[in-house]
C-alpha positions in Angstrom: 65.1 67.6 -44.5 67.3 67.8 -47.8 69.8 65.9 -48.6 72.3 68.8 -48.6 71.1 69.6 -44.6 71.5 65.6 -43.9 74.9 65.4 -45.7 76.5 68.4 -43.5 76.9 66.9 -39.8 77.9 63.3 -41.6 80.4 65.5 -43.9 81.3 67.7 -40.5 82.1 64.6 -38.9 83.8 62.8 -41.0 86.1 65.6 -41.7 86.3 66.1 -38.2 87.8 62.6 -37.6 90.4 62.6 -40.5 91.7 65.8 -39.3 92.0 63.6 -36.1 94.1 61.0 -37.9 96.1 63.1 -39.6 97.3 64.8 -36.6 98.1 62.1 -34.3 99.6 59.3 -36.9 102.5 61.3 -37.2 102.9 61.2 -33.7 102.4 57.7 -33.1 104.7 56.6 -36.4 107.6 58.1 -34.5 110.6 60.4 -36.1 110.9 59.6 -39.7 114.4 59.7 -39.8 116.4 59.5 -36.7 119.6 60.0 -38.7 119.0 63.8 -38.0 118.7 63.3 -34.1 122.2 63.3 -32.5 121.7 61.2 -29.9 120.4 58.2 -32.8 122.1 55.1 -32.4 121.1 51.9 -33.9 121.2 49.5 -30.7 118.5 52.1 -29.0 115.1 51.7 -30.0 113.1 54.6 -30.8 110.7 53.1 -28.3 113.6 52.6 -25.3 114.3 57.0 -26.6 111.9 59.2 -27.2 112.9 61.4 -29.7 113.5 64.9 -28.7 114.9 66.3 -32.1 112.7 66.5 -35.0 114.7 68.6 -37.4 118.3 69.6 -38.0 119.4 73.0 -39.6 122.5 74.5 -40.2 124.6 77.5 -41.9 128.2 76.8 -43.2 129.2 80.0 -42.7 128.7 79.6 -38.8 131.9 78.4 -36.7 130.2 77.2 -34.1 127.4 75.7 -36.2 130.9 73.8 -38.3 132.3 72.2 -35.2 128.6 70.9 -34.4 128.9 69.3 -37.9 132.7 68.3 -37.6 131.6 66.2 -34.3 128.3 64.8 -35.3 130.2 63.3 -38.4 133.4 62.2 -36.8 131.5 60.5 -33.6 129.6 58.8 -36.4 132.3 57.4 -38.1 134.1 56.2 -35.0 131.2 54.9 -33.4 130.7 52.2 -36.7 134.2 50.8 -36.1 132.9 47.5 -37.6 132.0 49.8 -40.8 135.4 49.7 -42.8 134.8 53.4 -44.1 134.0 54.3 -40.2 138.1 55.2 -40.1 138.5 56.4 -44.0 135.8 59.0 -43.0 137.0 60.2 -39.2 140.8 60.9 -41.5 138.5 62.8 -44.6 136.9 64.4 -41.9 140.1 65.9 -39.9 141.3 66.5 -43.1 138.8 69.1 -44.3 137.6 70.5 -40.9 141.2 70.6 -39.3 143.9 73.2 -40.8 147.3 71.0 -40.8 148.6 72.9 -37.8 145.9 71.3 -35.7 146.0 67.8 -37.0 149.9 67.8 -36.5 149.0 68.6 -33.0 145.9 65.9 -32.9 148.6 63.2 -34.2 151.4 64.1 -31.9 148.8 64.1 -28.5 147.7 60.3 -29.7 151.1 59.1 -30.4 151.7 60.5 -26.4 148.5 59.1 -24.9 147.4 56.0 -27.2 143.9 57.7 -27.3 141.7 59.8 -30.2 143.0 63.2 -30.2 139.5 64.9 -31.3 137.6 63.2 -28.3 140.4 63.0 -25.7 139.7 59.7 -24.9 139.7 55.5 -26.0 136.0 55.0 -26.6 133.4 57.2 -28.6 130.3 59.2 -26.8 127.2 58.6 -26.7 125.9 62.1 -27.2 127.6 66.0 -27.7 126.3 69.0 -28.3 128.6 72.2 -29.2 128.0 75.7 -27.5 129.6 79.5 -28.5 131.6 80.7 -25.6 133.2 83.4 -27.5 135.8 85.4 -29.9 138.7 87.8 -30.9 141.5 87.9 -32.3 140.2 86.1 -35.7 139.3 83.3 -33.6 135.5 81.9 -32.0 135.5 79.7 -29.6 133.4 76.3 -29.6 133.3 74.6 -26.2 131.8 70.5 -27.0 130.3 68.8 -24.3 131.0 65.0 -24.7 128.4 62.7 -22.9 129.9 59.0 -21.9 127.2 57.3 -20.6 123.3 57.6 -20.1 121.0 57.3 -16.8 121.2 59.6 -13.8 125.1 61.0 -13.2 126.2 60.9 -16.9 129.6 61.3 -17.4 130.8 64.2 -19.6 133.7 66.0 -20.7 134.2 69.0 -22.0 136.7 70.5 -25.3 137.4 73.9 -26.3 137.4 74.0 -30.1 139.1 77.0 -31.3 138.2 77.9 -35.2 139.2 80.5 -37.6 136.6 83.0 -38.3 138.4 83.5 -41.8 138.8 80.2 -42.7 136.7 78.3 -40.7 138.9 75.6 -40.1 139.5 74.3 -36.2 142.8 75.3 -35.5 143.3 73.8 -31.9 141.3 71.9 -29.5 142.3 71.8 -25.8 140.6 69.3 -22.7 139.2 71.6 -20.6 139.9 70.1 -16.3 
């Protein structure tokens, strides 16, 4: 036998295995960068979570898509309260994604109910995702689903997020009952 025939099943086996490797040490390492996964949140482990986003895209010039961004970034910010930027942010934040009509309307609902106007409520979710539920007249409609807690019965609530089509700006968010 040749060298050449006695080197193929050690080279067909060796190849064999670090196609092997290569294909489950991703898997075991975990999501590289759970910054991307909405539901990331420093106090859960990514051992207690399995991650069930790998990858994050969007396109600016999608309303719906925008209010997805508005809400990943502004429950970020709120949820770091001990981060002094946490609050500098959430106000950049309304500032660019709200027109002014809508965050007169966001400041005049807290003064009345002592509560964030863009969540409806005194504490910060622990997950929301955003969903298309329509359009016309210039406007789409974004309806966010705000999750409270984990385990069996989560609680959730739900906000319709009107937006400009021109603009692209939210132009007024309503509770839904």
């Amino acid at each position: 036998m040749s060298i050449r025939n006695r080197m193929t099943p050690l080279t067909t086996v060796a190849l064999g295995a670090g196609l092997v490797l290569a294909a489950v040490t991703p898997a075991l390492a975990g999501p590289a960068d759970t910054a991307a996964h909405p539901a990331a949140h420093p106090a859960t482990s990514a051992a207690a979570r399995p991650a069930t986003v790998t990858t994050a895209q969007g396109d600016p010039r999608n309303v719906t898509q925008r209010v997805a961004d508005f809400y990943g970034a502004y429950i970020d910010a709120v949820w770091d309260a001990e981060d002094p930027a946490g609050a500098a942010n959430a106000k950049a934040l309304r500032d660019f994604y709200l027109s002014a009509p809508a965050r007169k309307k966001v400041s005049a609902w807290e003064r009345r109910n002592h509560a964030d106007g863009i969540l409806f409520a005194q504490n910060v979710p622990v997950r929301w995702k955003a969903a298309y539920t329509g359009s016309g007249m210039g406007h789409a409609t974004t309806r966010v689903t705000l999750t409270w807690s984990d385990g069996k019965h989560p609680q959730v609530t739900r906000i319709d997020v009107q937006s400009d089509l021109t603009t692209r700006k939210i132009t007024d968010l309503k509770a839904v009952r």
